[in-house]
mmCIF file of the N, C-alpha and C atoms, coordinates in Angstrom:
data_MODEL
# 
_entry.id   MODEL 
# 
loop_
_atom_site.group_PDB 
_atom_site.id 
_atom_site.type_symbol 
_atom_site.label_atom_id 
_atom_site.label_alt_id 
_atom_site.label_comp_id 
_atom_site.label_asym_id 
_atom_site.label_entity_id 
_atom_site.label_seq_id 
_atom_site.pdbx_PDB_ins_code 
_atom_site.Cartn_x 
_atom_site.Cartn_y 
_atom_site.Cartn_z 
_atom_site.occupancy 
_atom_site.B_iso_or_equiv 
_atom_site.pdbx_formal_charge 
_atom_site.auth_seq_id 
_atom_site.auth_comp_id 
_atom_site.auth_asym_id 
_atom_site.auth_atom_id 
_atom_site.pdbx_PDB_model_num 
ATOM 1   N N  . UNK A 1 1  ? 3.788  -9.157  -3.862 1.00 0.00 ? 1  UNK A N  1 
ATOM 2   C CA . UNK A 1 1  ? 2.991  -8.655  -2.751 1.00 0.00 ? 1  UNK A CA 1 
ATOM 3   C C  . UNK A 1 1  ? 1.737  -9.516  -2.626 1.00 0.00 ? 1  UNK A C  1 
ATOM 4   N N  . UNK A 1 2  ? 1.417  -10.183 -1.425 1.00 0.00 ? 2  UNK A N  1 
ATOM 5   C CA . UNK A 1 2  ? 0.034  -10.658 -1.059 1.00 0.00 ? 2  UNK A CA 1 
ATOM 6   C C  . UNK A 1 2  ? -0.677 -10.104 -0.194 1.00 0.00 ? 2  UNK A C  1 
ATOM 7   N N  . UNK A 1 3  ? -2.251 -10.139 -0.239 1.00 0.00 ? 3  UNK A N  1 
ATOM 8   C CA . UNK A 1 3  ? -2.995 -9.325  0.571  1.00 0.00 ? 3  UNK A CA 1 
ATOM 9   C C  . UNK A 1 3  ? -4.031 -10.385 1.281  1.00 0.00 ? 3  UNK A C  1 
ATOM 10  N N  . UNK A 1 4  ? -4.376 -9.800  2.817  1.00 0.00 ? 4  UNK A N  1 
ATOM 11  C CA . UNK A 1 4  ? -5.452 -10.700 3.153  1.00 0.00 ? 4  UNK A CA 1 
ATOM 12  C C  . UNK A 1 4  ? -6.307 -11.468 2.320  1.00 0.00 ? 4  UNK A C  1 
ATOM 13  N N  . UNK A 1 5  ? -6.805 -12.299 3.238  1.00 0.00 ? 5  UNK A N  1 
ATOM 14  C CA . UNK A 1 5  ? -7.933 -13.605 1.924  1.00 0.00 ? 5  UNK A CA 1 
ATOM 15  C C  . UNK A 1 5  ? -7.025 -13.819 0.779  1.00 0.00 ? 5  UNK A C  1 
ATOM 16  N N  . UNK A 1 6  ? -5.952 -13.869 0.353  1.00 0.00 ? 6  UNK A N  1 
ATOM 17  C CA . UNK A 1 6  ? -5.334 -14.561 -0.764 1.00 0.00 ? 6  UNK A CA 1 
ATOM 18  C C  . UNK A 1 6  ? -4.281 -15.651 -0.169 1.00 0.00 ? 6  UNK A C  1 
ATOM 19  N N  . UNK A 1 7  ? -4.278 -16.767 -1.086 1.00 0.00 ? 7  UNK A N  1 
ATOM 20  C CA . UNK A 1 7  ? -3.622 -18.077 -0.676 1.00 0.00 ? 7  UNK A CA 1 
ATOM 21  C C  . UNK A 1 7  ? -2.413 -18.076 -1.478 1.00 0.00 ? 7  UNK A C  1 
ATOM 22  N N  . UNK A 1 8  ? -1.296 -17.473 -1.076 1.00 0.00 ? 8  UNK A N  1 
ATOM 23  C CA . UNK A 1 8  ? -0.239 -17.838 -1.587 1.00 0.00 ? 8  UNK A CA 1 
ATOM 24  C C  . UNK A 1 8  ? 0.587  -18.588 -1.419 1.00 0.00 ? 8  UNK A C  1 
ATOM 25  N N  . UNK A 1 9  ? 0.070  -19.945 -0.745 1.00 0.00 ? 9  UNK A N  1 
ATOM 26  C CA . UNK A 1 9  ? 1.077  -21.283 -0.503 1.00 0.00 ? 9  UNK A CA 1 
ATOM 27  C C  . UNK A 1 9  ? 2.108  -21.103 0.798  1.00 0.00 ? 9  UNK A C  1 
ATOM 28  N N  . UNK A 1 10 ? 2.607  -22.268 0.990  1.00 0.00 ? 10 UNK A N  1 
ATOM 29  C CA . UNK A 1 10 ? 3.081  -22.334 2.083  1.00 0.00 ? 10 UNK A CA 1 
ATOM 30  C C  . UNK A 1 10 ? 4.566  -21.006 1.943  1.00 0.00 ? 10 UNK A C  1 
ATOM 31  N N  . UNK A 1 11 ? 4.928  -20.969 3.567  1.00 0.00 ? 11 UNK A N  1 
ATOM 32  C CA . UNK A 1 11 ? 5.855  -20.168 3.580  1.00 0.00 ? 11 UNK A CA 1 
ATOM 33  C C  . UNK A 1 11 ? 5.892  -18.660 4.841  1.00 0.00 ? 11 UNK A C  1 
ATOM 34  N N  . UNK A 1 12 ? 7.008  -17.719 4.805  1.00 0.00 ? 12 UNK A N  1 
ATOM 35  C CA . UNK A 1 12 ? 6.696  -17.275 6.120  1.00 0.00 ? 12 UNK A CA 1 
ATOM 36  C C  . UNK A 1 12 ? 6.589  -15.628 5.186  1.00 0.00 ? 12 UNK A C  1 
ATOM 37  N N  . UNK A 1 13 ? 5.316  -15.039 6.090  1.00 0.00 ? 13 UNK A N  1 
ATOM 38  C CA . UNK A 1 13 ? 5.101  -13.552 5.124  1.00 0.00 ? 13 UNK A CA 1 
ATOM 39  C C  . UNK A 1 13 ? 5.087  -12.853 5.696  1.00 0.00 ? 13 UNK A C  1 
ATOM 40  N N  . UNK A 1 14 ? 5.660  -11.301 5.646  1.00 0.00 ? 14 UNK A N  1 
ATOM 41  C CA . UNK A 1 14 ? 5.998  -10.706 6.313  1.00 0.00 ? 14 UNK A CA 1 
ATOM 42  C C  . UNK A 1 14 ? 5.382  -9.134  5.903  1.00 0.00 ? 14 UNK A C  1 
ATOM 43  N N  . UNK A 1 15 ? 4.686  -8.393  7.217  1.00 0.00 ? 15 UNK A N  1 
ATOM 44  C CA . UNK A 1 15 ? 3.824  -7.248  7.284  1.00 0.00 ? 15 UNK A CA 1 
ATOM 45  C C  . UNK A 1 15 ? 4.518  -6.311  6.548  1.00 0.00 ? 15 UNK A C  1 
ATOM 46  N N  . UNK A 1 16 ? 4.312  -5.268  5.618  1.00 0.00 ? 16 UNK A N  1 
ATOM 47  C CA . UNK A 1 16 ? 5.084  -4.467  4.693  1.00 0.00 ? 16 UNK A CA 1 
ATOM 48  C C  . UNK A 1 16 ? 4.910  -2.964  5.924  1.00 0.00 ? 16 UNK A C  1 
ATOM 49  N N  . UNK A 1 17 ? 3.582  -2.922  7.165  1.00 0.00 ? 17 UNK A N  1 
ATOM 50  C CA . UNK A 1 17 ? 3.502  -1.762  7.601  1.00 0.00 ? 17 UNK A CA 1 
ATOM 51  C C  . UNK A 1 17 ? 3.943  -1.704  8.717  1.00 0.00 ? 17 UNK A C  1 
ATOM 52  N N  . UNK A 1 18 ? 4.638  -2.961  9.259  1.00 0.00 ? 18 UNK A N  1 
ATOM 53  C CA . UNK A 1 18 ? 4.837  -2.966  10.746 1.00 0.00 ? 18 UNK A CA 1 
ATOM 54  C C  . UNK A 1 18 ? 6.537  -4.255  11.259 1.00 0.00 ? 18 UNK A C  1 
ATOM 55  N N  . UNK A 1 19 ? 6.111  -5.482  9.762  1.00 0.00 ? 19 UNK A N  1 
ATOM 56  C CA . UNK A 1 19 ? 7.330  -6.362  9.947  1.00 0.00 ? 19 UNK A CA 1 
ATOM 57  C C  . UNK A 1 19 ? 6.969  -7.175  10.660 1.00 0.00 ? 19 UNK A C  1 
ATOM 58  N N  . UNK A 1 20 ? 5.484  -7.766  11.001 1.00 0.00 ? 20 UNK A N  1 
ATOM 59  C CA . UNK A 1 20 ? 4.851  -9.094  11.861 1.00 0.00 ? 20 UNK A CA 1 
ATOM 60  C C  . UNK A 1 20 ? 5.223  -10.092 10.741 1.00 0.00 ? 20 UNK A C  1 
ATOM 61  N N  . UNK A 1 21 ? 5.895  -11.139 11.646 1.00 0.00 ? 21 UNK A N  1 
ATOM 62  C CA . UNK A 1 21 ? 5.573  -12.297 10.569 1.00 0.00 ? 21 UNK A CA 1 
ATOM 63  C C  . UNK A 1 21 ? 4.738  -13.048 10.525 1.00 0.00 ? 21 UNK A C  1 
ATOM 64  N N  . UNK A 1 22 ? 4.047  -14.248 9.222  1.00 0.00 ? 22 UNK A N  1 
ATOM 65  C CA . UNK A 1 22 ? 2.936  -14.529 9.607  1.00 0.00 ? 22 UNK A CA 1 
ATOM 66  C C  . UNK A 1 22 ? 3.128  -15.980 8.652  1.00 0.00 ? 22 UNK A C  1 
ATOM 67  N N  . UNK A 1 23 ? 3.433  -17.051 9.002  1.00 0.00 ? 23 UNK A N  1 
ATOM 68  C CA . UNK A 1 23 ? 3.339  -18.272 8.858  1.00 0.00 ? 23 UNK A CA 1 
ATOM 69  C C  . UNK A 1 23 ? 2.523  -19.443 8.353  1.00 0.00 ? 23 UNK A C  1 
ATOM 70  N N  . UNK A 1 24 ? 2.436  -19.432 6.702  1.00 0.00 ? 24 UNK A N  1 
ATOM 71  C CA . UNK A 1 24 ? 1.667  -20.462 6.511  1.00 0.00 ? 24 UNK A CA 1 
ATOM 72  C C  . UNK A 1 24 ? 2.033  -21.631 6.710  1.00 0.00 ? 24 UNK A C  1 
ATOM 73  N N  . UNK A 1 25 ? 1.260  -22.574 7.017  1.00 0.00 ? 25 UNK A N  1 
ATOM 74  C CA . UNK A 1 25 ? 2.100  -24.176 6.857  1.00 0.00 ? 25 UNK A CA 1 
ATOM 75  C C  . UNK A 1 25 ? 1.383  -25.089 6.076  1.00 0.00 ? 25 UNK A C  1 
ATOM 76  N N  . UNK A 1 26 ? 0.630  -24.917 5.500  1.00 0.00 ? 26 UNK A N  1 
ATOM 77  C CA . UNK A 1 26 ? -0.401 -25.170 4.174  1.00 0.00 ? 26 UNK A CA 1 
ATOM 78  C C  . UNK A 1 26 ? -0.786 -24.282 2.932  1.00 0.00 ? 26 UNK A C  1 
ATOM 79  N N  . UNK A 1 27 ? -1.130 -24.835 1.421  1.00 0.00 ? 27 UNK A N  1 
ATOM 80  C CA . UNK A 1 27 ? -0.914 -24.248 0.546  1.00 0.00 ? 27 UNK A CA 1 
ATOM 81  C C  . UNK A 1 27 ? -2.654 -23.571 0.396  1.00 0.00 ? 27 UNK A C  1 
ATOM 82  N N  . UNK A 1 28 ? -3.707 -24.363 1.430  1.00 0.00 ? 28 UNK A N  1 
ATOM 83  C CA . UNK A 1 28 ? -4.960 -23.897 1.018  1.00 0.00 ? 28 UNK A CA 1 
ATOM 84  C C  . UNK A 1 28 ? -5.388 -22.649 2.225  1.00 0.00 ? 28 UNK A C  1 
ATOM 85  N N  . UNK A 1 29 ? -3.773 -22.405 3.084  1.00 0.00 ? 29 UNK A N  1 
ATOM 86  C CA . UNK A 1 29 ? -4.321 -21.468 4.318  1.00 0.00 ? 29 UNK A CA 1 
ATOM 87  C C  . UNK A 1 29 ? -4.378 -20.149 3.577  1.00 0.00 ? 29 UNK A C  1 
ATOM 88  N N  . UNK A 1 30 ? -5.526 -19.043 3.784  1.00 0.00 ? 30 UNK A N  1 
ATOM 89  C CA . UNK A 1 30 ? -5.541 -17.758 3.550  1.00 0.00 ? 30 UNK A CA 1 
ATOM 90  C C  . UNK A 1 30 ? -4.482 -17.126 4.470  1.00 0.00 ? 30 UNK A C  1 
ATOM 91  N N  . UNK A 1 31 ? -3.787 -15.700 3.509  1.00 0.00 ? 31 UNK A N  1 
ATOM 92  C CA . UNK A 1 31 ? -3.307 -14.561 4.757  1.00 0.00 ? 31 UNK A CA 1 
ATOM 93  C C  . UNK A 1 31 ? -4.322 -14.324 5.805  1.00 0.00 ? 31 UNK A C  1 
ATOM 94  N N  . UNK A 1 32 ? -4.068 -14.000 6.912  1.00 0.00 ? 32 UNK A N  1 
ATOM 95  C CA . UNK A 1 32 ? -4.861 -13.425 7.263  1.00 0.00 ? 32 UNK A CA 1 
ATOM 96  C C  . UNK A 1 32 ? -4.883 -11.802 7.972  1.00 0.00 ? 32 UNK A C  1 
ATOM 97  N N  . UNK A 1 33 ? -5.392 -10.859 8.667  1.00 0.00 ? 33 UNK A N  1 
ATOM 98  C CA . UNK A 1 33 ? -4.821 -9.607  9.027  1.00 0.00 ? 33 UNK A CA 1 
ATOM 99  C C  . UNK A 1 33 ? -3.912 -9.948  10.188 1.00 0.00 ? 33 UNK A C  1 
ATOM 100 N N  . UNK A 1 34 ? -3.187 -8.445  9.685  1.00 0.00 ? 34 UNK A N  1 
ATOM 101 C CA . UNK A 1 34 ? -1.562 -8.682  10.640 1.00 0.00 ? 34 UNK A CA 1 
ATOM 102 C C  . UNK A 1 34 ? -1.843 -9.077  11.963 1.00 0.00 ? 34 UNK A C  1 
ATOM 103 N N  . UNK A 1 35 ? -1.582 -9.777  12.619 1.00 0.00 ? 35 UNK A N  1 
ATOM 104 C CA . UNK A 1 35 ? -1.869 -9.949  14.495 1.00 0.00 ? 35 UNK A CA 1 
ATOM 105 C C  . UNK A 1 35 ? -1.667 -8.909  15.024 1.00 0.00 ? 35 UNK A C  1 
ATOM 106 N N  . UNK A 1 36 ? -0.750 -8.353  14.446 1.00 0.00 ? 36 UNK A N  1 
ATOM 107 C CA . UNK A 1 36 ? 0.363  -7.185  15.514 1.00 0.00 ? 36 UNK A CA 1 
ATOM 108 C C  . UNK A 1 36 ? -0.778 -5.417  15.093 1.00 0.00 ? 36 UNK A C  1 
ATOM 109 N N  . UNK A 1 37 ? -0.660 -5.570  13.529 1.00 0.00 ? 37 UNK A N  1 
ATOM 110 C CA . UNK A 1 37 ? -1.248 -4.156  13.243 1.00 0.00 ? 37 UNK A CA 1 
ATOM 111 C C  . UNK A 1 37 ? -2.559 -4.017  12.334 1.00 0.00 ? 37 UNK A C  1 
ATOM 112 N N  . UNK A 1 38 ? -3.217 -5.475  12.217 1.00 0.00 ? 38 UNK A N  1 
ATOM 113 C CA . UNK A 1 38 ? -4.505 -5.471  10.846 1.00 0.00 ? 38 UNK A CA 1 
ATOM 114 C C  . UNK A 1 38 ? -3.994 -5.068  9.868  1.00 0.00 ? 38 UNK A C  1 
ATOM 115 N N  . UNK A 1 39 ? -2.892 -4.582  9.577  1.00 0.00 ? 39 UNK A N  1 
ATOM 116 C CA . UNK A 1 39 ? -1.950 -4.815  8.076  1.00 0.00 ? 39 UNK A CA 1 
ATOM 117 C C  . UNK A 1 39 ? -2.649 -5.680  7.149  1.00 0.00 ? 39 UNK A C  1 
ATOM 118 N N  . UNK A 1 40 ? -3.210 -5.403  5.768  1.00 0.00 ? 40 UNK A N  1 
ATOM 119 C CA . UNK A 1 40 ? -3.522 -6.492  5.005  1.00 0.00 ? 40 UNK A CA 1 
ATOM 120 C C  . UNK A 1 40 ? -2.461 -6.559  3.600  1.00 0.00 ? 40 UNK A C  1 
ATOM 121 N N  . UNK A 1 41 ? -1.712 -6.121  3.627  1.00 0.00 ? 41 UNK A N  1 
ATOM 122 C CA . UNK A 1 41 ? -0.500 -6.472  2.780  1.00 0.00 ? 41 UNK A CA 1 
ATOM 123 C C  . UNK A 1 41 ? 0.879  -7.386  2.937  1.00 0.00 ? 41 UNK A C  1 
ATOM 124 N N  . UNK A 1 42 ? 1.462  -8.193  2.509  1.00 0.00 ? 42 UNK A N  1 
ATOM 125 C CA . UNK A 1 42 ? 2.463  -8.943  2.683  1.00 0.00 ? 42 UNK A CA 1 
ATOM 126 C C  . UNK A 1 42 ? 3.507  -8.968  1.780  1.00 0.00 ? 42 UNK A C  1 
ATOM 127 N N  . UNK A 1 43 ? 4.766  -9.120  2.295  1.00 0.00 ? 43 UNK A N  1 
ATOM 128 C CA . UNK A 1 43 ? 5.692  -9.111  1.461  1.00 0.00 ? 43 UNK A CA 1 
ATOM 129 C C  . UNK A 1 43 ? 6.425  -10.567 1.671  1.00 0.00 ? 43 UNK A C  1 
ATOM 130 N N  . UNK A 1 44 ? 7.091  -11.475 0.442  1.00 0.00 ? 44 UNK A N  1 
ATOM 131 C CA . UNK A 1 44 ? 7.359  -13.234 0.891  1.00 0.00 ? 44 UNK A CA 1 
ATOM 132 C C  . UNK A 1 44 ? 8.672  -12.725 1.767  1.00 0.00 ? 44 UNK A C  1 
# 
């Protein structure tokens, strides 16, 4: 599980409260809140 402000490397993460996906394409990008619901939890 990753949460906003944490950098868990590239890859595509997905909202645990709603199912937004959310797309890193760099290893130094933060999560950031869900687009869809401010969700701050992620599942890879």
């Amino acid at each position: 599980m990753s949460k906003t402000g944490e950098k868990p490397g590239k890859g595509v993460y997905v909202c645990i409260k709603c199912g937004e996906k959310v797309r890193l394409d760099d290893n130094s990008d933060r999560l950031p809140p869900c687009p869809k619901c401010h969700g701050t939890e992620y599942k890879p």
